[in-house]
C-alpha positions as CSV (number, residue, x, y, z in Angstrom):
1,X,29.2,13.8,-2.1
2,X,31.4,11.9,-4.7
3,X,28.4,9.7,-5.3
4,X,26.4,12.0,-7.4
5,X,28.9,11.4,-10.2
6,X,28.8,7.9,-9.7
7,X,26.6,6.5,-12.4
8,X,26.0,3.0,-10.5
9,X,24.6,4.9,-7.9
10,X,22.0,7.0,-10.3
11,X,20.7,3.3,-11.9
12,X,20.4,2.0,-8.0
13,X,18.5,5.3,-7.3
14,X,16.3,4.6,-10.5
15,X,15.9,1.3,-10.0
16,X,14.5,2.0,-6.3
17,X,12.6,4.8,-7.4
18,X,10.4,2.2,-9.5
19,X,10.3,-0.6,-6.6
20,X,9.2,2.0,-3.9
21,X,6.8,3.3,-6.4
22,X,5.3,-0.3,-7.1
23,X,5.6,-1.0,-3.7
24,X,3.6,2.2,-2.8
25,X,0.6,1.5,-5.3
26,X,-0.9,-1.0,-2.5
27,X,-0.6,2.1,-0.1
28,X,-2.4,4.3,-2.4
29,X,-5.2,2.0,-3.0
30,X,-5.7,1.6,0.6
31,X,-5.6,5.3,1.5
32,X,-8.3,5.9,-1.3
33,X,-10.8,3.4,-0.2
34,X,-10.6,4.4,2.8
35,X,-10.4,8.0,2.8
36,X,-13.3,7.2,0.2
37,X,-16.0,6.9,3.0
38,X,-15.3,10.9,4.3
39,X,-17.5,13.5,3.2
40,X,-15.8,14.6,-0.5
41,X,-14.4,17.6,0.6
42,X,-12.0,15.6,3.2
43,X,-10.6,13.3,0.5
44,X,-8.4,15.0,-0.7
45,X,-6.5,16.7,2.1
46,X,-6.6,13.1,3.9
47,X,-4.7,11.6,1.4
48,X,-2.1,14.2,1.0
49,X,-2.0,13.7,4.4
50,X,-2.0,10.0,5.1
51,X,0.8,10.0,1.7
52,X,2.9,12.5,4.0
53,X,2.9,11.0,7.0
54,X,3.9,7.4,5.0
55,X,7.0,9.4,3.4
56,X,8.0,11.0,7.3
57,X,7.6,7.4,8.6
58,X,9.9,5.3,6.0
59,X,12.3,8.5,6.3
60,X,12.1,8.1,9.7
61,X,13.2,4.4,9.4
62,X,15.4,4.9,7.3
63,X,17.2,6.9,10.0
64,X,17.0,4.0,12.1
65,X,18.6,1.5,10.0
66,X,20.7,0.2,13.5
67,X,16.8,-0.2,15.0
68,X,15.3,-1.7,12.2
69,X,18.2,-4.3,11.7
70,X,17.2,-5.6,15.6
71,X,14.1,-5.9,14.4
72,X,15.4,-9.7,12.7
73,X,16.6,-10.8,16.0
74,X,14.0,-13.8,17.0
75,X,11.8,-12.8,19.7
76,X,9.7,-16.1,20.0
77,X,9.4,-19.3,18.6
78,X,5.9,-21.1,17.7
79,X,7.4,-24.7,16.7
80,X,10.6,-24.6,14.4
81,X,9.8,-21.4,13.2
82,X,11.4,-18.1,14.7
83,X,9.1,-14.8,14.6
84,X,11.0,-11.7,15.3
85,X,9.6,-8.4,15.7
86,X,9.0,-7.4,11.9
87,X,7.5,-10.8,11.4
88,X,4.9,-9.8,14.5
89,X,4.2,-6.9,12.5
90,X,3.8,-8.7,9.3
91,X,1.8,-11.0,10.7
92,X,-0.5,-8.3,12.8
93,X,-0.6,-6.1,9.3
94,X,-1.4,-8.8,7.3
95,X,-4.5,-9.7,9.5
96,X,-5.2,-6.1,9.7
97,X,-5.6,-6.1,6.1
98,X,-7.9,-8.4,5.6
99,X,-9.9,-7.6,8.4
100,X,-10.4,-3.8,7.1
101,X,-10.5,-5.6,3.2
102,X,-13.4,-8.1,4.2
103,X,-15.5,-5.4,6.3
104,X,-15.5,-3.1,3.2
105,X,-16.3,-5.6,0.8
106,X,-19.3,-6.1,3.4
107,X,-20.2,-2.7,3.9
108,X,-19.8,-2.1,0.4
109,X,-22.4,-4.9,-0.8
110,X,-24.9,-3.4,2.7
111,X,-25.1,0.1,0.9
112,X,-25.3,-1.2,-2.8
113,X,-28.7,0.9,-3.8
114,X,-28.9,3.1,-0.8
115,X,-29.0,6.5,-1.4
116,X,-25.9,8.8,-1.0
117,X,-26.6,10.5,2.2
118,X,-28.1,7.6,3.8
119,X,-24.4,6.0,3.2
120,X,-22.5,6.3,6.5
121,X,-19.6,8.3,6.6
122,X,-16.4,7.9,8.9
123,X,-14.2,10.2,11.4
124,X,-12.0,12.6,9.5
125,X,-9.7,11.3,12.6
126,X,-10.5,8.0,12.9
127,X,-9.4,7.0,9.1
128,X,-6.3,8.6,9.4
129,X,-5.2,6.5,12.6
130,X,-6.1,3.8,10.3
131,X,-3.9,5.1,7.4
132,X,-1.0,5.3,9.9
133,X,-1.3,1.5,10.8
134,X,-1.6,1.4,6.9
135,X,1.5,3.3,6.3
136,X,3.4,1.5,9.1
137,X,2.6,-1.6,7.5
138,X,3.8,-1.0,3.9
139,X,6.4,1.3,4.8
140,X,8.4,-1.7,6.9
141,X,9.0,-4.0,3.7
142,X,9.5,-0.1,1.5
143,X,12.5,0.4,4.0
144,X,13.7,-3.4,4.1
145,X,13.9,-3.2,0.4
146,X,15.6,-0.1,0.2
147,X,18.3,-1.1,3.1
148,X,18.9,-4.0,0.8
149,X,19.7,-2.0,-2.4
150,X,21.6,1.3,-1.4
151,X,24.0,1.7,1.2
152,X,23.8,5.1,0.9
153,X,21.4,7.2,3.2
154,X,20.9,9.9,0.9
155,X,20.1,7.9,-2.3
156,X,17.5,6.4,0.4
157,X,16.0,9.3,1.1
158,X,16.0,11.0,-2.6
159,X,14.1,7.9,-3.9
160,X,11.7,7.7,-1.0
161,X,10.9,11.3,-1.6
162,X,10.8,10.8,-5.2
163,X,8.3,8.3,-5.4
164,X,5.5,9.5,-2.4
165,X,5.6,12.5,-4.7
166,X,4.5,10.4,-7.6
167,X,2.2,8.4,-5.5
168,X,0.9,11.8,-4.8
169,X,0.1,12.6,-8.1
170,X,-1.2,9.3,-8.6
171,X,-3.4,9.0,-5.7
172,X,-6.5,11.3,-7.0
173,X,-6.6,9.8,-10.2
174,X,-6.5,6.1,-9.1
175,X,-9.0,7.4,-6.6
176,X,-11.2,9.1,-8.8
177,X,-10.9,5.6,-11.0
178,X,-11.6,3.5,-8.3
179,X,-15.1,5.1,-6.8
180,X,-16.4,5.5,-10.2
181,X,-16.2,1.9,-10.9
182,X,-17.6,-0.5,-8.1
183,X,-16.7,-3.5,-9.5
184,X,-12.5,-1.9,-9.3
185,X,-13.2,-1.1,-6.3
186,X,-14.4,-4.9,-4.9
187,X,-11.4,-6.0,-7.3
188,X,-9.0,-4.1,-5.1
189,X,-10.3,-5.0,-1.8
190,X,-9.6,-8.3,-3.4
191,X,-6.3,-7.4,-3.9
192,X,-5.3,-6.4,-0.1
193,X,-6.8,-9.9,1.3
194,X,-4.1,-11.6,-0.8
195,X,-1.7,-9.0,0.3
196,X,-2.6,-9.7,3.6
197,X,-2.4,-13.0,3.1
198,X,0.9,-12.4,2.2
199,X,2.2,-10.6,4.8
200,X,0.9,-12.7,7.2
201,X,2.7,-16.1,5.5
202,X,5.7,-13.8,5.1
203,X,6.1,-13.5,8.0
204,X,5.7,-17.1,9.0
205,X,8.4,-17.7,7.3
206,X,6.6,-18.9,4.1
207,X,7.5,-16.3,1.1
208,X,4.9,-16.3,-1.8
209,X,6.8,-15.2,-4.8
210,X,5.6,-10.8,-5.1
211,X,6.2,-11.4,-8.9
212,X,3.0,-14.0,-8.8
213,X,0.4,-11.3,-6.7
214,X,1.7,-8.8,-9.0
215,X,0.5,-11.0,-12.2
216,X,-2.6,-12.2,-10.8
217,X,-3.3,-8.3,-9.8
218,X,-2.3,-7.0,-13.5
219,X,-4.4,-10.1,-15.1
220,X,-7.4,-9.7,-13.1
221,X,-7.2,-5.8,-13.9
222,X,-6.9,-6.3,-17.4
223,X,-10.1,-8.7,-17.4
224,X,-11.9,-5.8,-15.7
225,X,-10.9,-3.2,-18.0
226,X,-11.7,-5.2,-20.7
227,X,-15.6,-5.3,-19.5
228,X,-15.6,-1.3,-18.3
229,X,-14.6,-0.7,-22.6
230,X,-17.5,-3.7,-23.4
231,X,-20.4,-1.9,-21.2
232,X,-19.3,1.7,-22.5
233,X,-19.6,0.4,-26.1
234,X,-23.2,-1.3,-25.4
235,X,-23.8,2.2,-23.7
236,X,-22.6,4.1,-26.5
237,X,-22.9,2.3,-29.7
């Protein structure tokens, strides 16, 4: 236990508290909207849930670094490029992403002007099955990352735990943000088609730069809450 006096190990714990917690606010977006379509007393308890069961399953990676390491080894080749087995899940995630993205951006512009109960609702069941192929997803590259920093397995664990519970906190507020404001909620559907897109490249072997998705993510927020601050002054002059 020598390493809790270490101070490099506290700034590697920081500093992977922060990229598990950036790395997490893709997860959280995709658990609202979609735990957005259950009646309102289900939200809540299915995001606590679907955050849980994201933390269990990157701990539970974690413990199988050996496992996860195999997962590099080539499996098949398409050309000159290699996939191995997290590059298949990439790849499978990435579609799965924009597939879920693009038919809630459709349903979303269906329903625009129904009334509330004649919007249909989903499966208590049936959206968390699709927040663990969520969590599976984002918790792959979340471990990867954290592999790559720490060698430590407790340090791993710590900031993992650290930052789901923030991502708890966060979730009901960024969820309450999102439903109230359609146009956020189109933006960030948006959002997971790149990130899709970028999964699925990634793991074709062609890396898009995350610093460049995050810019075009904070720029194209800004622009929106730049309008939301323009209609509440027109509202409220």
């Amino acid at each position: 236990m020598e390493w809790i006096s270490n101070p490099d190990i506290w700034i590697a714990f920081l500093t992977l508290c922060a990229l598990e917690i950036v790395l997490g606010i893709d997860n959280i977006i995709f658990i609202s909207i979609l735990t957005s379509r259950l009646p309102a007393v289900e939200q809540a308890k299915a995001r606590r849930l679907g955050l849980a069961l994201a933390m269990f399953m990157r701990i539970g990676l974690l413990f199988s670094i050996s496992w996860l390491m195999q997962l590099t080894s080539p499996l098949l080749s398409v050309g000159n490029t290699e996939i191995s087995g997290r590059d298949l899940i990439l790849i499978l995630g990435g579609l799965f992403l924009m597939y879920k993205s693009v038919k809630e951006i459709h349903a979303k512009v269906e329903e625009a002007g129904k009334p509330v109960e004649n919007v249909r609702k989903a499966k208590f069941a049936a959206v968390i099955s699709q927040i663990i192929v969520v969590d599976l997803i984002f918790s792959l590259d979340s471990v990867i990352t954290a592999v790559g920093m720490v060698d430590q397995i407790e340090v791993m664990v710590a900031a993992v735990v650290v930052s789901v519970g923030v991502m708890m906190l966060a979730a009901a507020p960024i969820s309450n943000f999102v439903q109230k404001h359609p146009a956020v909620k189109v933006l960030a559907l948006a959002f997971l088609i790149m990130i899709g897109m970028a999964l699925v490249s990634e793991g074709l072997d062609f890396h898009i730069p995350k610093g460049y998705i995050y810019f075009a993510m904070a720029f194209s927020v800004g622009v929106e809450f730049i309008n939301i601050r323009l209609k509440q002054r027109s509202t409220n002059p």
